[in-house]
C-alpha positions in Angstrom: -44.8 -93.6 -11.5 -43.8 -92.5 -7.6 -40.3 -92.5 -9.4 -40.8 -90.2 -11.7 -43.1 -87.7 -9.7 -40.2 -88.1 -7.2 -37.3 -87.4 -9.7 -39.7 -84.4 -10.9 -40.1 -83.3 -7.5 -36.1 -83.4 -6.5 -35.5 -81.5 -10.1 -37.7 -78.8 -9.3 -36.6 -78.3 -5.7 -33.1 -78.5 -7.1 -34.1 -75.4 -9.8 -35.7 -73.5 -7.4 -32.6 -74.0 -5.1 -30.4 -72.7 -8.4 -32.8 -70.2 -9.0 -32.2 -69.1 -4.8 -28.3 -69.3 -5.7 -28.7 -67.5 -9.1 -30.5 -64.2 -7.6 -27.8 -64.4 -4.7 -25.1 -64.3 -6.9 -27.0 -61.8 -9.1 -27.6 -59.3 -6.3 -23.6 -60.2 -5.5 -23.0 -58.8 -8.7 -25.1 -56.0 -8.8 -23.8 -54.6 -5.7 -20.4 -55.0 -6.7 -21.1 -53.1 -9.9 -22.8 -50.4 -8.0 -19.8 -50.2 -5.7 -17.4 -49.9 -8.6 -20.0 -47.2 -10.5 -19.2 -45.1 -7.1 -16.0 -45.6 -7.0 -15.5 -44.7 -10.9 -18.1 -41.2 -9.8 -16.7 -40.9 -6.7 -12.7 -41.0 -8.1 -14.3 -38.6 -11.4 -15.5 -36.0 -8.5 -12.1 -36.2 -7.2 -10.5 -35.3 -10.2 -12.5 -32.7 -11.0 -11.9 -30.6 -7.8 -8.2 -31.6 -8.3 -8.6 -30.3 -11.3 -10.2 -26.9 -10.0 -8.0 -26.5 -7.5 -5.1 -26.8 -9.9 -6.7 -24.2 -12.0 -7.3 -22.2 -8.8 -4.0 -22.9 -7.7 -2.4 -21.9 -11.3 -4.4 -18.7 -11.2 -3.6 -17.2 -7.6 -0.1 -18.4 -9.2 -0.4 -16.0 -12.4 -1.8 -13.3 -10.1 0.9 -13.1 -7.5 3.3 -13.0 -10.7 1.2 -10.3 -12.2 1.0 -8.4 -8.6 4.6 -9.0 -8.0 5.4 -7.3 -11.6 3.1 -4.7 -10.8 5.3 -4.3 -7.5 8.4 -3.9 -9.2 7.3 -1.5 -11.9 5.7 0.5 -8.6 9.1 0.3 -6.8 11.0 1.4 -10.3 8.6 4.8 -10.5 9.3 5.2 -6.8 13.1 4.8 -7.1 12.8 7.5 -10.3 10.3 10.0 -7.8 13.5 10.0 -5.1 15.9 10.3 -7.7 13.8 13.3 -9.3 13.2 14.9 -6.1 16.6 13.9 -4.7 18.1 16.0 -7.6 15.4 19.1 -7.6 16.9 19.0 -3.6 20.5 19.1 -4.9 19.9 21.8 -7.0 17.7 24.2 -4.7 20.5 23.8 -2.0 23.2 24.6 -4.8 21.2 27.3 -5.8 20.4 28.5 -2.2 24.0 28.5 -1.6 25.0 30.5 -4.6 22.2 33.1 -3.5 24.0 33.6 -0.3 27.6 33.8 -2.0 25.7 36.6 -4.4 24.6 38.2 -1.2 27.0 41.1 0.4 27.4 40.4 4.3 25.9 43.3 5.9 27.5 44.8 8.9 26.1 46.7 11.8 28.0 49.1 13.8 27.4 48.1 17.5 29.7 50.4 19.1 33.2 50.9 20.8 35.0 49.3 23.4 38.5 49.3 24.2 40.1 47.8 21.7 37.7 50.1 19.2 35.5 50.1 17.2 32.9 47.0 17.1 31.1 45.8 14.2 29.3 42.3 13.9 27.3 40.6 10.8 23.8 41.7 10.5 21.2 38.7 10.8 18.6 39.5 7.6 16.9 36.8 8.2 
């Protein structure tokens, strides 16, 4: 019976040497799955900031296109401003000058000389 309590014996030390092996390779496992569960969270995190930046990114975009529209238009109404005022200019010189072609030149007697008598243009300004 020594043989068989011996062959028991050797089988349950080689079970609980399996058993050792098993909950090795099991915590193996489990910490390779954990590594890939963070690197599966860890690459989903990524993709959502690379996703919020894009939309950040696409956003700042559409805003420097709306800013640069609103530019343009601005620089349009300015252009039209100068034009306006360029021409209201034009016109109150043209008018100015036409004033002063209306306008008889005064003269002023200033006296005689020599030669007789001398007048010059009077300043009504």
């Amino acid at each position: 019976m020594a043989n068989w309590s011996a062959m028991v014996e050797a089988r349950d030390a080689e079970i609980a040497q399996l058993r050792d092996l098993l909950r090795a390779e099991n915590g193996r496992a489990n910490a390779a799955i954990d590594r890939e569960q963070a690197a599966e969270q860890h690459a989903e995190e990524l993709g959502e900031a690379r996703d919020r930046y894009r939309l950040a990114w696409l956003s700042a975009r559409r805003r420097d296109g709306e800013n640069s529209l609103h530019a343009t238009e601005a620089l349009e109404l300015k252009d039209q401003e100068i034009a306006r005022l360029r021409a209201e200019l034009q016109r109150a010189r043209l008018e100015e000058s036409r004033e002063s072609l209306r306008a008889t030149p005064r003269l002023e007697y200033m006296g005689a000389d020599e030669d007789g008598e001398v007048w010059r243009l009077a300043d009504d300004s």
